[in-house]
C-alpha positions as CSV (number, residue, x, y, z in Angstrom):
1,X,-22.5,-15.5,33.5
2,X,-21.8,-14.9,37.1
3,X,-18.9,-16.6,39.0
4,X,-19.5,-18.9,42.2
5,X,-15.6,-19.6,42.9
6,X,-12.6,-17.6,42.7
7,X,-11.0,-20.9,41.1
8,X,-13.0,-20.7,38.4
9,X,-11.1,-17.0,37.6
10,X,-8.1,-18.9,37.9
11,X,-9.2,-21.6,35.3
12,X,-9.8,-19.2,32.8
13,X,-6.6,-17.6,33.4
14,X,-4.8,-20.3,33.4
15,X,-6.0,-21.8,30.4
16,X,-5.4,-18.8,28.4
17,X,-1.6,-18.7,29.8
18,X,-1.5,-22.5,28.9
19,X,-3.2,-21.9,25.8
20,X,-5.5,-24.8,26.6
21,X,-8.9,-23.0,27.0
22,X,-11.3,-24.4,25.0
23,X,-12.3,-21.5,23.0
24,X,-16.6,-21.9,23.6
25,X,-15.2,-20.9,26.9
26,X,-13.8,-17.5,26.2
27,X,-16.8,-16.0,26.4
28,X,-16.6,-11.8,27.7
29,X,-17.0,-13.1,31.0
30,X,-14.0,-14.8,30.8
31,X,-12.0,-12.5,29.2
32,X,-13.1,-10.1,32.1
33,X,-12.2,-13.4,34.6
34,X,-8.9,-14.0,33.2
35,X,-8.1,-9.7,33.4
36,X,-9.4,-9.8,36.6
37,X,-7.2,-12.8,38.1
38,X,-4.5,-11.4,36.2
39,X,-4.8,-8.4,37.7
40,X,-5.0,-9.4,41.8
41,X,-3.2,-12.9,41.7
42,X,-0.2,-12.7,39.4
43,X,2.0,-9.9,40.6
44,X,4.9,-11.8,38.3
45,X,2.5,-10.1,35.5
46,X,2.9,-7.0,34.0
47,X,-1.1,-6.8,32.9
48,X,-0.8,-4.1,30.2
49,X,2.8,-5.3,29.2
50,X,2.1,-9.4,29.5
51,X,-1.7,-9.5,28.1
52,X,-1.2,-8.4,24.8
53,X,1.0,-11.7,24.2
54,X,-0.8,-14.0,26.0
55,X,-4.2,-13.1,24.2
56,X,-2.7,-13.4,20.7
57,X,-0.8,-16.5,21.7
58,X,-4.1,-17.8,22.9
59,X,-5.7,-16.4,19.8
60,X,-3.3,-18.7,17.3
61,X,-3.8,-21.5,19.5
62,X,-7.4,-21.6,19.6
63,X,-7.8,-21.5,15.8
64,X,-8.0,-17.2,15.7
65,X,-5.8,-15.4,13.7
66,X,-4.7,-11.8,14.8
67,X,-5.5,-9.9,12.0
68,X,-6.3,-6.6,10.9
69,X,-9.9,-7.5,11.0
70,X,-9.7,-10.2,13.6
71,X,-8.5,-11.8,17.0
72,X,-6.4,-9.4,19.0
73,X,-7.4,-5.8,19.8
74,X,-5.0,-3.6,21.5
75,X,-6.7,-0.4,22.5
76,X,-9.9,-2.7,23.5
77,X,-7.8,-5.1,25.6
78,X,-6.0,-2.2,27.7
79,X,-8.7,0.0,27.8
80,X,-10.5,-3.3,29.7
81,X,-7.5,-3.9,31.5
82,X,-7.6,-0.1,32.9
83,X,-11.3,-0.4,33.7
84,X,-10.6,-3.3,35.4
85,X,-7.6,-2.4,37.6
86,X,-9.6,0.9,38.7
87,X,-12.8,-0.7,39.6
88,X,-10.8,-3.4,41.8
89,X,-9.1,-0.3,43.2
90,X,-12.4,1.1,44.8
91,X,-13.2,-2.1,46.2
92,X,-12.8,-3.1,50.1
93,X,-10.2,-5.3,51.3
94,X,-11.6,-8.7,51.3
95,X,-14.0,-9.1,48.8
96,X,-13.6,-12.3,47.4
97,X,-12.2,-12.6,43.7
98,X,-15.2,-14.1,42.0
99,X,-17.6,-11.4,43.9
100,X,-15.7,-8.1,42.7
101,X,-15.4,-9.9,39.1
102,X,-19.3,-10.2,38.7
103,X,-19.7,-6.5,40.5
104,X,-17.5,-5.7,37.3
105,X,-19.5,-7.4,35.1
106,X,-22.5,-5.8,36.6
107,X,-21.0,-2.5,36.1
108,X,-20.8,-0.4,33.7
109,X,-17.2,-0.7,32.8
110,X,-17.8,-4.6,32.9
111,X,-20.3,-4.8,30.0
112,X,-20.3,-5.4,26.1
113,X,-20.0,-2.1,24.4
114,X,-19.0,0.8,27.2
115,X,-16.0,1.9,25.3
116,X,-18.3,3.2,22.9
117,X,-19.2,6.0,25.6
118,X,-15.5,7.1,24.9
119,X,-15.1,5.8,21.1
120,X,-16.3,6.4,18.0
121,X,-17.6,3.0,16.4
122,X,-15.1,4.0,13.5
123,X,-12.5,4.5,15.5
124,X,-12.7,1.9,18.2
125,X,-12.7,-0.9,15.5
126,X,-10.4,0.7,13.2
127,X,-7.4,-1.3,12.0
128,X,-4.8,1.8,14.1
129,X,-6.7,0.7,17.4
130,X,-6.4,-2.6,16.5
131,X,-2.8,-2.7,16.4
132,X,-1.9,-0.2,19.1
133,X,-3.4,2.2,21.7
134,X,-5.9,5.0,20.3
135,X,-6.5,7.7,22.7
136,X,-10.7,8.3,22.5
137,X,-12.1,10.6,20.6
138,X,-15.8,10.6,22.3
139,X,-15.0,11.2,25.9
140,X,-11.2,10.9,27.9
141,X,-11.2,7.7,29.8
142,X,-12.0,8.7,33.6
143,X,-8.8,6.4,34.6
């Protein structure tokens, strides 16, 4: 998926704080859309603090429990919150929204599976890093 609009970010975002998102739409795109609006538009935010909350909110709302095995990830959603906020960080001043979100995407920090450069399969998806931060046991994280 690759965004046109930065209002589309703030959709997605928005409909996960609201919890009215229709879940075929919380695709990894826009999980890395809502992180990404998150991040630059809602200074009232605390990302790493305020994310957790509002995903597992979302999560009940949509019909996904946050389980053990299920819904909710913590050391996934802060290590993509990290990757996020440091690859906006190298960006110039006045790229639109939507353009830096697809250069994330397009990155490797934006894709499906780069946390397993830095985590074990068996560790990433264990039930610890599930309900809290795991420190990798691969690779450290470069931010």
């Amino acid at each position: 998926m690759s965004f046109t609009l930065d209002e589309e970010l703030r959709r997605i975002a928005e409909g996960v704080m609201a919890r009215s998102l229709p879940k075929a739409e919380w695709t990894h795109a826009a999980h890395v859309g809502a992180a990404v609006w998150i991040i630059a538009r809602c200074p009232e935010l605390v990302p790493e603090r305020d994310m957790p909350g509002l995903i597992r909110a979302y999560n009940e709302a949509s019909g996904t429990p946050n389980t053990d095995t299920g819904g909710y990830h913590e050391t996934i959603t802060l290590a993509s919150l990290r990757a996020a906020a440091f690859f906006l960080a190298g960006l110039p001043d006045g790229v639109p929204l939507h353009a830096a979100c697809n250069a994330l995407l397009d990155s490797p920090l934006g894709r499906r599976g780069w946390m397993l450069a830095h985590w074990s399969r068996e560790r990433l998806f264990s039930v610890p890093a599930r309900r809290g931060w795991v420190e990798p046991d691969l690779v450290p994280l470069p931010f």
